[in-house]
N, CA, C and O atoms as a GROMACS GRO file, in nm:
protein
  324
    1UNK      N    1  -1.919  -1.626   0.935
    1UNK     CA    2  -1.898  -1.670   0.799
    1UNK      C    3  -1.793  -1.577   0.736
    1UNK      O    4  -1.799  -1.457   0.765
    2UNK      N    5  -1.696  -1.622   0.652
    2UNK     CA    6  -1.597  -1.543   0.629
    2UNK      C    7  -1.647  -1.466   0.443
    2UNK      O    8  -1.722  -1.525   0.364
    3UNK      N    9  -1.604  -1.379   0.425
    3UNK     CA   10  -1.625  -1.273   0.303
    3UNK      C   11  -1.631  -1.423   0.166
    3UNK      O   12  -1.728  -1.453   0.096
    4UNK      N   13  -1.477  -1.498   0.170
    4UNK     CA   14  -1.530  -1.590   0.047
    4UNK      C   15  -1.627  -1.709   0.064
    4UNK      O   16  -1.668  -1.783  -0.025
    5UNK      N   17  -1.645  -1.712   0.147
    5UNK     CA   18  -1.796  -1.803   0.193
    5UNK      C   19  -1.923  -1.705   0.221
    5UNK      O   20  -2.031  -1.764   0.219
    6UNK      N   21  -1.925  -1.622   0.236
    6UNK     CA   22  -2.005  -1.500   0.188
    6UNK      C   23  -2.088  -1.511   0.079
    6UNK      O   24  -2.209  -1.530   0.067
    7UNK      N   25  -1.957  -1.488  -0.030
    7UNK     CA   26  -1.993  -1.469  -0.138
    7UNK      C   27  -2.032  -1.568  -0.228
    7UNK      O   28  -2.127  -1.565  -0.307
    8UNK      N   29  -1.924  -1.683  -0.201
    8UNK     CA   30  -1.998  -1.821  -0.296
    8UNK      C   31  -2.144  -1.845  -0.266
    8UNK      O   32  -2.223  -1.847  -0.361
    9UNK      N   33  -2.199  -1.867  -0.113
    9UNK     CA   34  -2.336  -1.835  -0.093
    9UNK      C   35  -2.446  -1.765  -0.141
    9UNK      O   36  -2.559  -1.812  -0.145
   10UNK      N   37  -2.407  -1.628  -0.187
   10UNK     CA   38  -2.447  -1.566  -0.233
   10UNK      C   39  -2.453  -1.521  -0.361
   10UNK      O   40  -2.532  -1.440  -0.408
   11UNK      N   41  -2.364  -1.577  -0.412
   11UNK     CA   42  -2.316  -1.581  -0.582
   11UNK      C   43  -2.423  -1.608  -0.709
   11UNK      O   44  -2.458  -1.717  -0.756
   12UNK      N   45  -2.443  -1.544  -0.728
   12UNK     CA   46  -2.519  -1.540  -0.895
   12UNK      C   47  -2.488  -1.452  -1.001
   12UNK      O   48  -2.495  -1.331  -1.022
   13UNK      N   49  -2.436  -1.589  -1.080
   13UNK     CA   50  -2.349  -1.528  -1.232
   13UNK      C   51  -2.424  -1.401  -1.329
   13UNK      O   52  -2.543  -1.411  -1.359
   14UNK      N   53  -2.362  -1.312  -1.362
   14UNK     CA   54  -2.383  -1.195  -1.402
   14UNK      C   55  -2.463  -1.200  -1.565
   14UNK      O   56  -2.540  -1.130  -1.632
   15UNK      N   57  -2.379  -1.344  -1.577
   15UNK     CA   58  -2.395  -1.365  -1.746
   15UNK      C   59  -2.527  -1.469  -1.755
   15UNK      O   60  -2.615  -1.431  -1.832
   16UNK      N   61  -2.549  -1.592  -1.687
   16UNK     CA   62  -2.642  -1.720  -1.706
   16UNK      C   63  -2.722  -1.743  -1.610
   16UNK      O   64  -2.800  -1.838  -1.614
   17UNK      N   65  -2.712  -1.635  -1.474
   17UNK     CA   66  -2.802  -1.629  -1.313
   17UNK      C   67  -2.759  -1.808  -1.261
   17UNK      O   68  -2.831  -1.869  -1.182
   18UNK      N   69  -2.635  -1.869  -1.322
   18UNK     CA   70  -2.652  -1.985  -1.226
   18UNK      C   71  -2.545  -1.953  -1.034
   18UNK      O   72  -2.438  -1.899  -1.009
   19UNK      N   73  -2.608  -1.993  -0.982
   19UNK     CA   74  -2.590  -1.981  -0.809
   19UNK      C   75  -2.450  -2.025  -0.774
   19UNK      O   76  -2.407  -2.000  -0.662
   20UNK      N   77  -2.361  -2.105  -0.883
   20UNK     CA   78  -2.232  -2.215  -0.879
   20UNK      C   79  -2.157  -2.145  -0.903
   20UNK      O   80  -2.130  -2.131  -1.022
   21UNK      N   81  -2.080  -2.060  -0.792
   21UNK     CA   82  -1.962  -1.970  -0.815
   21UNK      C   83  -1.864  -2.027  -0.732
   21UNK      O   84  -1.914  -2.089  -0.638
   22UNK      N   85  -1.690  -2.028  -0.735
   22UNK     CA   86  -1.586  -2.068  -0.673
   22UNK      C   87  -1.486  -1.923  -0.669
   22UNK      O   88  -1.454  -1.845  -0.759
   23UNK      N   89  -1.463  -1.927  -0.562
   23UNK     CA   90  -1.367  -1.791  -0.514
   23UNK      C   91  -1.235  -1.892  -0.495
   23UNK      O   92  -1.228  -2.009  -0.456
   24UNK      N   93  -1.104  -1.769  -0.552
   24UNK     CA   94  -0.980  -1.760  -0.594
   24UNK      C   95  -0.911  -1.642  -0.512
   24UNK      O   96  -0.971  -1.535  -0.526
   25UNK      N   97  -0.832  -1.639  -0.455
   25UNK     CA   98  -0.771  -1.498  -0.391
   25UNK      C   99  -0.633  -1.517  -0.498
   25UNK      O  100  -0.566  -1.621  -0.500
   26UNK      N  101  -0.608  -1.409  -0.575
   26UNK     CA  102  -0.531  -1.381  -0.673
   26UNK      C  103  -0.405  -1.278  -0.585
   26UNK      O  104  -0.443  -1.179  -0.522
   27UNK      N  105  -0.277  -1.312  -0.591
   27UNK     CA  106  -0.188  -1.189  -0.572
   27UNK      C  107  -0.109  -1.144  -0.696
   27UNK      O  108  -0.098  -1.210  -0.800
   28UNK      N  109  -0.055  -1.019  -0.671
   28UNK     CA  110  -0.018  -0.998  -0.831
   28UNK      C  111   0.078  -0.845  -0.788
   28UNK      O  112   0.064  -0.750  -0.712
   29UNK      N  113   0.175  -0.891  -0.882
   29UNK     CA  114   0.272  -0.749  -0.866
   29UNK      C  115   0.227  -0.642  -0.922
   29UNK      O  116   0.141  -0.640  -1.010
   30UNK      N  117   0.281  -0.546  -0.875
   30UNK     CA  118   0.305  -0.352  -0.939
   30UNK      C  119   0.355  -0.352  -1.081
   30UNK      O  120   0.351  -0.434  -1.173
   31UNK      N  121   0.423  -0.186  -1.060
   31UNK     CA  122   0.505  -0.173  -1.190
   31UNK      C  123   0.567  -0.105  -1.091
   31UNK      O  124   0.528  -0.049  -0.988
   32UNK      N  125   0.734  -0.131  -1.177
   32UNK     CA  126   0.840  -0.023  -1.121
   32UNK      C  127   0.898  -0.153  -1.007
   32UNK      O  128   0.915  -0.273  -1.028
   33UNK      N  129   0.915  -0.076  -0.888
   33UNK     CA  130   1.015  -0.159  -0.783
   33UNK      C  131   0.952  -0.263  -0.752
   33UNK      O  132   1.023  -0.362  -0.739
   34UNK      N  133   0.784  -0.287  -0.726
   34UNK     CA  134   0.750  -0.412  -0.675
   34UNK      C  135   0.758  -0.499  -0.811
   34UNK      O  136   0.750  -0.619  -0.785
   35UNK      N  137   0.768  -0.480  -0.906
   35UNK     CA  138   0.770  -0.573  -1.036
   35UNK      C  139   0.923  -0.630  -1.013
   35UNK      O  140   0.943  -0.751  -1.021
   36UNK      N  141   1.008  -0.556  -0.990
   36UNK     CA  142   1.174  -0.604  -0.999
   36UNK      C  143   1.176  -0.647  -0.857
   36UNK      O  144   1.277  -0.716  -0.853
   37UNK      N  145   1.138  -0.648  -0.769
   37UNK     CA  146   1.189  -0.734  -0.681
   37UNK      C  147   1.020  -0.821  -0.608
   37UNK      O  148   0.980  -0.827  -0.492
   38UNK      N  149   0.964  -0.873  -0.730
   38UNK     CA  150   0.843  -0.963  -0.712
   38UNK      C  151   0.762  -0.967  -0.533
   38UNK      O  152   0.742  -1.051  -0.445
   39UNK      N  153   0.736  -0.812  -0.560
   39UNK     CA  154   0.659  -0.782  -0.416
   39UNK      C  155   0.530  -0.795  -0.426
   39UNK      O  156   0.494  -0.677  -0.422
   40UNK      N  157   0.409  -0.876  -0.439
   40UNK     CA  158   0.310  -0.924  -0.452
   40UNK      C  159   0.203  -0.797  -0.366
   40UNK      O  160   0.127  -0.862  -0.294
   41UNK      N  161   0.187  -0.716  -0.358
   41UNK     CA  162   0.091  -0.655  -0.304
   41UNK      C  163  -0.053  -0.568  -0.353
   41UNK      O  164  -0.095  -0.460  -0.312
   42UNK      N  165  -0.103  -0.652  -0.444
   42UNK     CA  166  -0.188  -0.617  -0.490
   42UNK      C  167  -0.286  -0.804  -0.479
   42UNK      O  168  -0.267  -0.918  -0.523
   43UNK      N  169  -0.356  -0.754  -0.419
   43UNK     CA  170  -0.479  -0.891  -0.375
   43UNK      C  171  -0.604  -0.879  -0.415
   43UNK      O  172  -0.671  -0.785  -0.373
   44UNK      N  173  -0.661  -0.979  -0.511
   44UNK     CA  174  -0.794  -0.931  -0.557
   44UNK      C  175  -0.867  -1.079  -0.555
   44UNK      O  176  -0.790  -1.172  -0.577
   45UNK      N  177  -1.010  -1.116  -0.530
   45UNK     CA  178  -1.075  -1.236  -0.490
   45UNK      C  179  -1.156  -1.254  -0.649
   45UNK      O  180  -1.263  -1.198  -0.673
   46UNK      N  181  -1.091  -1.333  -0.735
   46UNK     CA  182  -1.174  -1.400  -0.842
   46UNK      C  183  -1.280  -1.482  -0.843
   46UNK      O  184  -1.251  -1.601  -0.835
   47UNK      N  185  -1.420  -1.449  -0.852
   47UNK     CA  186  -1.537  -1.578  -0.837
   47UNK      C  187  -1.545  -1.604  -0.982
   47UNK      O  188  -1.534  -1.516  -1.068
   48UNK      N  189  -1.564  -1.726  -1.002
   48UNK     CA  190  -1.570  -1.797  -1.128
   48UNK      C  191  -1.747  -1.861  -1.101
   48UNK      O  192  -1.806  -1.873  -0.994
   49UNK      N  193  -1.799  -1.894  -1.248
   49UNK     CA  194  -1.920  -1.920  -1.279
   49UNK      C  195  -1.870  -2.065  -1.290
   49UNK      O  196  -1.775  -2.077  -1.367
   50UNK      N  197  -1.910  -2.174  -1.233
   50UNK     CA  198  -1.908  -2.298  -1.250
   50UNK      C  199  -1.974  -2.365  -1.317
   50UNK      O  200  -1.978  -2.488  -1.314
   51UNK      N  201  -2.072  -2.250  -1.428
   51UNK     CA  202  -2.161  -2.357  -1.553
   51UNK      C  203  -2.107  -2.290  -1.642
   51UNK      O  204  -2.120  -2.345  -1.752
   52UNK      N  205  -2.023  -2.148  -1.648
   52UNK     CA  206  -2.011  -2.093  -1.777
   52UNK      C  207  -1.914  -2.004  -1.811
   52UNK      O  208  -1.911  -1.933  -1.912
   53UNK      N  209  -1.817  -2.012  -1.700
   53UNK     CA  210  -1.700  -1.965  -1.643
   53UNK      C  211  -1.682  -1.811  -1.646
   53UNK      O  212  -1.571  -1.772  -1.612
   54UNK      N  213  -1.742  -1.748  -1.669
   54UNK     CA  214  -1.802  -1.573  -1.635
   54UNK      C  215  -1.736  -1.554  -1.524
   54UNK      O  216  -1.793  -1.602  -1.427
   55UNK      N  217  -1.574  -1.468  -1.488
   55UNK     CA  218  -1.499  -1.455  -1.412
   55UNK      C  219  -1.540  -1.265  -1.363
   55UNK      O  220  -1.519  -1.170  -1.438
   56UNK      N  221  -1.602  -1.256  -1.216
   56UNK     CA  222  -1.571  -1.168  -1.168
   56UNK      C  223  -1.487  -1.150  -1.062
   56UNK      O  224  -1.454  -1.231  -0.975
   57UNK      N  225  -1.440  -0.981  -1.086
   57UNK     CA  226  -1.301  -0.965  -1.005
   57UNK      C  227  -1.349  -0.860  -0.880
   57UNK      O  228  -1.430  -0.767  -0.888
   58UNK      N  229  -1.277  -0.904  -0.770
   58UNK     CA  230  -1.335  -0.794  -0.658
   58UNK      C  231  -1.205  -0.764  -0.539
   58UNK      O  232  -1.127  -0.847  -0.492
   59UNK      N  233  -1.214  -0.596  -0.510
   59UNK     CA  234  -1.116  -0.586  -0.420
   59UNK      C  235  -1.131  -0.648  -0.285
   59UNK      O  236  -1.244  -0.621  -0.246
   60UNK      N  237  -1.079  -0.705  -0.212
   60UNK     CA  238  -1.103  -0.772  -0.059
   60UNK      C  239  -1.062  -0.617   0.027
   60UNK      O  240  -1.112  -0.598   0.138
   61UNK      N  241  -0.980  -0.523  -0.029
   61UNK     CA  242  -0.947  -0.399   0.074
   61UNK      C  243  -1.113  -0.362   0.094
   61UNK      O  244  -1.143  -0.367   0.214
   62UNK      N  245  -1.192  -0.336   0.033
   62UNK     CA  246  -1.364  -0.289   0.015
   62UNK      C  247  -1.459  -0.345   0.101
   62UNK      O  248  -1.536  -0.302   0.187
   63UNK      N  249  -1.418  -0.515   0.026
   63UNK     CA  250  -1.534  -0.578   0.103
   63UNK      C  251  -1.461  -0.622   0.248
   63UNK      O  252  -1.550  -0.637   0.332
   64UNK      N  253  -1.363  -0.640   0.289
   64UNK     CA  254  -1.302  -0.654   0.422
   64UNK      C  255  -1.338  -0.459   0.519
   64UNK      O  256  -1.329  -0.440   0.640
   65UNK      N  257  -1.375  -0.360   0.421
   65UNK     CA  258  -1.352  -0.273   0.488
   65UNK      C  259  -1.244  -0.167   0.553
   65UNK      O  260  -1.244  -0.095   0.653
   66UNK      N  261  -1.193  -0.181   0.494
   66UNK     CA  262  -1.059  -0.173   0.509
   66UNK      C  263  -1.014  -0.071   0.425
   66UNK      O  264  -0.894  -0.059   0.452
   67UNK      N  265  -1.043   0.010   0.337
   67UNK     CA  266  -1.004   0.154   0.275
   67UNK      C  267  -1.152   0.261   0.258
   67UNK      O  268  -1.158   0.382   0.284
   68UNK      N  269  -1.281   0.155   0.197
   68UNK     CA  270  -1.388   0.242   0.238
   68UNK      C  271  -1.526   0.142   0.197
   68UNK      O  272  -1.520   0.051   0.115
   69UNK      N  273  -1.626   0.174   0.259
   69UNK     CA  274  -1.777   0.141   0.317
   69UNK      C  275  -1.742   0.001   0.450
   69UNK      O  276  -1.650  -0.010   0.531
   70UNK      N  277  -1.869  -0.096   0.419
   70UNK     CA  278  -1.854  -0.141   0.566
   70UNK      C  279  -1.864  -0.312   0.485
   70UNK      O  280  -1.859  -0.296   0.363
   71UNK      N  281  -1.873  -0.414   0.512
   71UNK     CA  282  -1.876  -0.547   0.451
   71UNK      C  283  -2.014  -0.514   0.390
   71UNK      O  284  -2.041  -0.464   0.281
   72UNK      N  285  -2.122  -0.568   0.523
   72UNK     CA  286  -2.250  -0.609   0.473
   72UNK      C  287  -2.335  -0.502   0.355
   72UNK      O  288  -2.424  -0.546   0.283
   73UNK      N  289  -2.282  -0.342   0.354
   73UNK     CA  290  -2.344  -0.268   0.229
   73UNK      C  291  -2.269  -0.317   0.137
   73UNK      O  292  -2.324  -0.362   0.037
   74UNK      N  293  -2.139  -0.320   0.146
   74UNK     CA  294  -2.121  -0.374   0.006
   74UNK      C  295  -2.135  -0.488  -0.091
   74UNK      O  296  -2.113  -0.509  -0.210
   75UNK      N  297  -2.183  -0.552   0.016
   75UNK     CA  298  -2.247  -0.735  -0.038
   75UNK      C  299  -2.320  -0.679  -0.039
   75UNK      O  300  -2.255  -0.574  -0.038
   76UNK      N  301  -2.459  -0.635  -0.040
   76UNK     CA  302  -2.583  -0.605  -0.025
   76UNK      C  303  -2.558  -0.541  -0.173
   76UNK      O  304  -2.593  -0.598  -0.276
   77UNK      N  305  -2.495  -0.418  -0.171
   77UNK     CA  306  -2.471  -0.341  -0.326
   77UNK      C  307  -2.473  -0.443  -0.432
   77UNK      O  308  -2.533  -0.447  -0.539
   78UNK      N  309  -2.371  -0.545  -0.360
   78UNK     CA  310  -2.295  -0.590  -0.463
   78UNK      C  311  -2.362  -0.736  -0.545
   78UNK      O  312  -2.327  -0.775  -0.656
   79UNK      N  313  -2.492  -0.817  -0.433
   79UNK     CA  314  -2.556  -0.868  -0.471
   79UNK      C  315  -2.735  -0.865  -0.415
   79UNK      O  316  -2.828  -0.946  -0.402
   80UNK      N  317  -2.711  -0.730  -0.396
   80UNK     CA  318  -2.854  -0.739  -0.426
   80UNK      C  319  -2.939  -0.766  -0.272
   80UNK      O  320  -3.062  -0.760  -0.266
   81UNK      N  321  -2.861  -0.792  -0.164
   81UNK     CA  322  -2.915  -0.832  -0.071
   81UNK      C  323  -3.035  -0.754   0.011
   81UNK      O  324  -3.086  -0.806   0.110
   0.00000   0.00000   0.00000
């Protein structure tokens, strides 16, 4: 199962506890040189609340593992598992 199917599975809104979340992978520029020459390297996975639109934001470097802890603690941290 991949991290944004993960998480929609697992998803419960922070604000109304409804279970109906939709993941977004967002890219988005710097400041300085990646802003002037539109170098996109900043990636972050938006889940949206689908009854009440309560937008949380999450690094994929974290939950992929990939700068620090391991996937499954940080889903677990992150919802409770």
């Amino acid at each position: 199962m991949s991290v944004t199917e993960l998480i929609e599975h697992r998803f419960k809104c922070a604000k109304c506890q409804s279970t109906s979340g939709r993941v977004k992978e967002v890219s988005m520029t710097g400041a300085g040189l990646s802003k002037l020459f539109d170098i996109e390297h900043n990636h972050y996975l938006f889940v949206s609340c689908q009854n009440c639109g309560f937008v949380e934001v999450y690094d994929p470097d974290v939950l992929y593992g990939k700068k620090a802890g391991s996937l499954g603690t940080v889903l677990d941290i992150l919802f409770g598992g």
